[in-house]
C-alpha positions in Angstrom: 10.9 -10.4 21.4 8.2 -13.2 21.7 9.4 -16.6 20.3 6.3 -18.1 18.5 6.5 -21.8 16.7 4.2 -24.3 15.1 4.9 -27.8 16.6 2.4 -30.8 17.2 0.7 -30.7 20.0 -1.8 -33.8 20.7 -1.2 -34.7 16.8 -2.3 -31.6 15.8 -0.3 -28.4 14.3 -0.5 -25.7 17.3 0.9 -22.1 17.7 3.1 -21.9 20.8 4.5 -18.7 22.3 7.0 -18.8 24.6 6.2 -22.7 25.1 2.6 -22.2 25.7 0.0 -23.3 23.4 -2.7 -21.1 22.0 -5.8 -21.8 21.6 -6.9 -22.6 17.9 -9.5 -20.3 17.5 -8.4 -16.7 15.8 -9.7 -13.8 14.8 -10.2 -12.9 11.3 -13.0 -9.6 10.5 -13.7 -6.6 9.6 -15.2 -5.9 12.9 -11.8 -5.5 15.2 -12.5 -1.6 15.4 -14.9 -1.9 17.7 -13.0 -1.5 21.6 -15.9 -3.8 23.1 -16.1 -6.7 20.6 -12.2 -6.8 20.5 -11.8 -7.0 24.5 -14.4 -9.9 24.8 -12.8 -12.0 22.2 -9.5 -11.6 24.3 -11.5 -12.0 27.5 -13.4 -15.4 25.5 -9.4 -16.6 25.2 -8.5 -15.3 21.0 -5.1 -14.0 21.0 -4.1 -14.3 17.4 -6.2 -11.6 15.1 -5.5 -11.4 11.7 -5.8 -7.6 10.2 -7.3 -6.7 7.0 -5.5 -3.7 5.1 -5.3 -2.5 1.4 -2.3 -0.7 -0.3 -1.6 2.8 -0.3 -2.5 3.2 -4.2 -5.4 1.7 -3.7 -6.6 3.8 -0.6 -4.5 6.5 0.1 -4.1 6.8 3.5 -4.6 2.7 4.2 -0.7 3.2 6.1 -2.2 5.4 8.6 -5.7 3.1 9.3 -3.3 0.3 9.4 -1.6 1.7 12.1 -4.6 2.6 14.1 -6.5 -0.7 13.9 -3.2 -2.3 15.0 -3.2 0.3 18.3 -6.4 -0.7 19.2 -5.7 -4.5 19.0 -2.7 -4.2 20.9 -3.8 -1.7 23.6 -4.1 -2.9 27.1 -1.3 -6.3 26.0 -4.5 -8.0 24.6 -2.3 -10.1 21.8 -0.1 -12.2 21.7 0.9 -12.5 18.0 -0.3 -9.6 15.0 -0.5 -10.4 11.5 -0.8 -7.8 9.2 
């Protein structure tokens, strides 16, 4: 299991995984489906994405999307950390 904390780093709050620091920039849209547009944001250095989901009484079947748009992100050992 990754070890992930939030420390200051240069006076500012950073993420750090295993003792290295992220970058600041993340990810946060409804456009992570797309194989392409998620592989150059890891390739431009983002390696914290944020995924948007809804409940299962709200949208039945929003388990099983879930689950897919995580796959996608984490395919290939893209990310580092996964919200959901």
């Amino acid at each position: 299991m990754l070890q992930a904390v939030i420390r200051k780093h240069k006076g500012s709050p950073a993420i750090l995984v295993e003792g290295r620091v992220l970058p600041l920039m993340t990810l946060c849209s409804r456009h992570y489906t797309n194989p392409i547009y998620v592989r150059r944001l890891y390739e431009a250095g983002i390696r914290v994405f944020f995924i948007f989901t809804h409940t299962e009484w709200l949208r039945p079947g929003a388990w099983e999307q879930l689950q897919k748009d995580a796959r996608l992100i984490l395919s290939g050992g893209m990310v580092t950390l996964l919200f959901a």
